[in-house]
N, C-alpha and C positions, 0 to 999 in steps of 0.2 A: 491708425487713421482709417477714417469709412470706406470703402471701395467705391460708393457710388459719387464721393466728389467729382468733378471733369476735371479738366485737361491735364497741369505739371503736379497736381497735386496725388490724383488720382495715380499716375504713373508711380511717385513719389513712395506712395501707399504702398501701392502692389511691391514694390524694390524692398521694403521695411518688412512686409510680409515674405517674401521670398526670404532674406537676410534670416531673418526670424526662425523659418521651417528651417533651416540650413546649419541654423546653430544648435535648436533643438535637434535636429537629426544628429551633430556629432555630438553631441552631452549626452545621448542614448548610447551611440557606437561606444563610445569611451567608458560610461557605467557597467555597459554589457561584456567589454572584453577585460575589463576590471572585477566584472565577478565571475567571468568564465573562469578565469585563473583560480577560484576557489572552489567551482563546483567540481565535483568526483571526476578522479580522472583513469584513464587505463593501469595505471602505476599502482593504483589503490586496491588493498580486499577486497573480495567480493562482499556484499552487503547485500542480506535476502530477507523478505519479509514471513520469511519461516523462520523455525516452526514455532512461534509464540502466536499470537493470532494478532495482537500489535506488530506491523506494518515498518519495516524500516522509514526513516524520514531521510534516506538518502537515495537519489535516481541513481541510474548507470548511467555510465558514463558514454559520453555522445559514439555513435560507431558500434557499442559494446550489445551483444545480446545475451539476456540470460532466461535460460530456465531452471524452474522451479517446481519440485516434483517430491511428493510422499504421499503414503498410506496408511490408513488408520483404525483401528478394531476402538466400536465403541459398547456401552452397555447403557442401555435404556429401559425402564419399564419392564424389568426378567430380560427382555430383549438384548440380541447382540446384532451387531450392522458393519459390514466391513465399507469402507468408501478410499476412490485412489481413481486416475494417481496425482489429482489435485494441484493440479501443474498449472501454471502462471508463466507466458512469458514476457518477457520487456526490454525493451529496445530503446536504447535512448538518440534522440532523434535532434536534439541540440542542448548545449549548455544547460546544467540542469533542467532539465525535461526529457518525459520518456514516455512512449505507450505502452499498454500493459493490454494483456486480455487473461480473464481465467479459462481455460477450457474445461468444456464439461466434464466431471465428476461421477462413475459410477458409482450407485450405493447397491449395494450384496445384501440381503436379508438372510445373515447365518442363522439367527435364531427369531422366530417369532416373539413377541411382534416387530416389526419393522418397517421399512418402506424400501421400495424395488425401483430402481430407473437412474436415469444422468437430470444431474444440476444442469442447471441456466448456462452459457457461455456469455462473459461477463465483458466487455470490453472500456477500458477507461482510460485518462490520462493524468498524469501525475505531475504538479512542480516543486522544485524543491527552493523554496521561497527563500531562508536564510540561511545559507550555506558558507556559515561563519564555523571555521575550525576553533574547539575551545568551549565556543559558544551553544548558546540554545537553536537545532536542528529543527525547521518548520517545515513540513510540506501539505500539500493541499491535493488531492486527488478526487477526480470526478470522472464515477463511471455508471454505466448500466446495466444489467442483468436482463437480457434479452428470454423470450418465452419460447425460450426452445426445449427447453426438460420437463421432467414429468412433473404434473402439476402436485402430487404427495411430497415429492422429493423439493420442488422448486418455490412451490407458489404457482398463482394465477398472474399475467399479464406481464409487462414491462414494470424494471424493478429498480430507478435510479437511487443512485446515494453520492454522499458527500461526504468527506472524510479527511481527517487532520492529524498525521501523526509526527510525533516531536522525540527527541533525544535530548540528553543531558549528558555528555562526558566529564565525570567528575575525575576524583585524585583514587591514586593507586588500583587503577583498573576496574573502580566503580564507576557504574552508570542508571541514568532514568530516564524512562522513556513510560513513551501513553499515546492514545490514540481516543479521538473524538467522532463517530463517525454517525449519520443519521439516513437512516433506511427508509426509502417510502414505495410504498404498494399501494399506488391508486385499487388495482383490482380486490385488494383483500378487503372484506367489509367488516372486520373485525378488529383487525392490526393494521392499519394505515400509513402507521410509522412505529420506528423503532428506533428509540435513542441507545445505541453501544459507547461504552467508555473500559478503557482500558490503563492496566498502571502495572510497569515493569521496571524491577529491581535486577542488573546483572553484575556478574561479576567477572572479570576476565581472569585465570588461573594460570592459563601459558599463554604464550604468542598464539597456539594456533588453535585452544581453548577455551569457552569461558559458557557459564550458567545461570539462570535466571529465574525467577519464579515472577508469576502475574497473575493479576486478579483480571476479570473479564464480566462485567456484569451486561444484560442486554434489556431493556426495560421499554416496554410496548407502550404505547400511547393506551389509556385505558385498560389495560391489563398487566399479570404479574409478572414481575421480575425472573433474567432466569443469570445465576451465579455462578460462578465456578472459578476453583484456584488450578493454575495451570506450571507445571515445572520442567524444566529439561535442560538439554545442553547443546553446544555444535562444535565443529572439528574441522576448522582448514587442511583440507589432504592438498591443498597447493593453495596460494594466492587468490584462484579461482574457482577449487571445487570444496564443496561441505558437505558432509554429513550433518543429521542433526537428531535428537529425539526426543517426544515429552510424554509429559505425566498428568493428565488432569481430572480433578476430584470435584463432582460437583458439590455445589456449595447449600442445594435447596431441589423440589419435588421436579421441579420444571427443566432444572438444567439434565445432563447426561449423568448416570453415576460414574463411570467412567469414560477416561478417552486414553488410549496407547496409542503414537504415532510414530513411525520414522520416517527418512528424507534427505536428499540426494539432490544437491544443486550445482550448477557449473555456469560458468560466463566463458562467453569469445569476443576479442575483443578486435580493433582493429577493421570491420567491417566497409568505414565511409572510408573513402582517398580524401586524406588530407589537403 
């Protein structure tokens, strides 16, 4: 009913609208503590968005902090280039939700040609939209890449992206996963945007084992394509630490001919009072 009618009615109104706000406030609490119960919780694996370049679709869990750390020997153009230690951390900060920051990255120019300096330091945040066990895994992450690194290594200017990656837990310890992710560089006058799509095949082998192979293509707004098939594996030394390593072979002139990586991740958990 209008607000601006007078006197019993007006009152009337307002009391319908209050009632209103009060029942939408608890149909919220009650949806939200109905899917808290499904988002990741301390009990669960740790879950890292290494070392595939596909992105887990699952957050840590509220209280939980993790990082995320490896190093990498690539070959480019005769060139070789070490970078590390590629560390990500993430903190989840309520029910499925969590912030994340990459911090800067040095790159090593072992062999000419290559490039010398630290990556951008990246800060974003992550949700994990459908956090249906069983089910198809959504999350939605949105960050930025701040111009703090060397502009060979980084780019020019402020660097936001938007990013979507998903899972698929299938039968007998298969699964599929991919990631949607789009790059934009106001400052670059060349590449402006960059549309990444990614597609990952795993397979679990033990409890605290399992391998994957992924395609990675990155395709510039107006420019070539750059490709590459990427493979490895990871290792729970507990609940909450991993090892991990991979293998990637570029696909075409643009991508790296090589990429060797390893990697070392951990969660602590327990941090908010409940």
């Amino acid at each position: 009913m209008s607000s601006y009618q007078p006197g019993r009615m007006k009152r009337l109104g307002a009391g319908l609208h209050c009632r209103g706000y009060v029942l939408v406030a608890f149909l919220m609490l009650t949806v939200a503590e109905a899917r808290a119960e499904s988002c990741p919780q301390p009990t669960d694996e740790i879950a890292t968005d290494r070392p595939d370049v596909t992105n887990s679709s699952l957050v840590v869990p509220v209280g939980s902090f993790q990082s995320e750390n490896g190093v990498n020997l690539s070959w480019r153009d005769g060139g070789r280039t070490a970078d590390g230690t590629n560390t990500r951390w993430r903190l989840g900060i309520a029910p499925c939700l969590e912030v994340l920051v990459d911090l800067p990255t040095f790159f090593a120019n072992v062999k000419a040609p290559g490039s010398l300096g630290f990556s951008d330091i990246a800060p974003a945040m992550k949700w994990q939209i459908s956090p249906v066990p069983g089910k198809i895994d959504l999350s939605m992450t949105v960050g930025v890449a701040l111009p703090t690194g060397a502009v060979e290594v980084a780019g020019r200017g402020v660097q936001p992206y938007l990013q979507f990656p998903w899972s698929w837990e299938l039968h007998d310890g298969w699964g599929l996963s991919g990631m949607f992710t789009e790059f934009f560089r106001p400052a670059d006058f060349t590449n402006k945007q960059i549309t990444e799509t990614t597609f990952v095949i795993e397979k679990k082998l033990t409890e605290k084992m399992s391998v994957f192979t992924e395609y990675v293509g990155d395709y510039p707004a107006g420019g070539s394509p750059s490709q590459l098939m990427n493979s490895g594996g990871l290792y729970h030394l507990t609940p909450t630490q991993q090892l991990d390593f991979h293998f990637a072979i570029g696909l075409n002139h643009n991508a790296p001919r090589y990429i060797v990586g390893v990697g070392y991740s951990f969660r602590v958990d327990g941090l908010f009072r409940q």
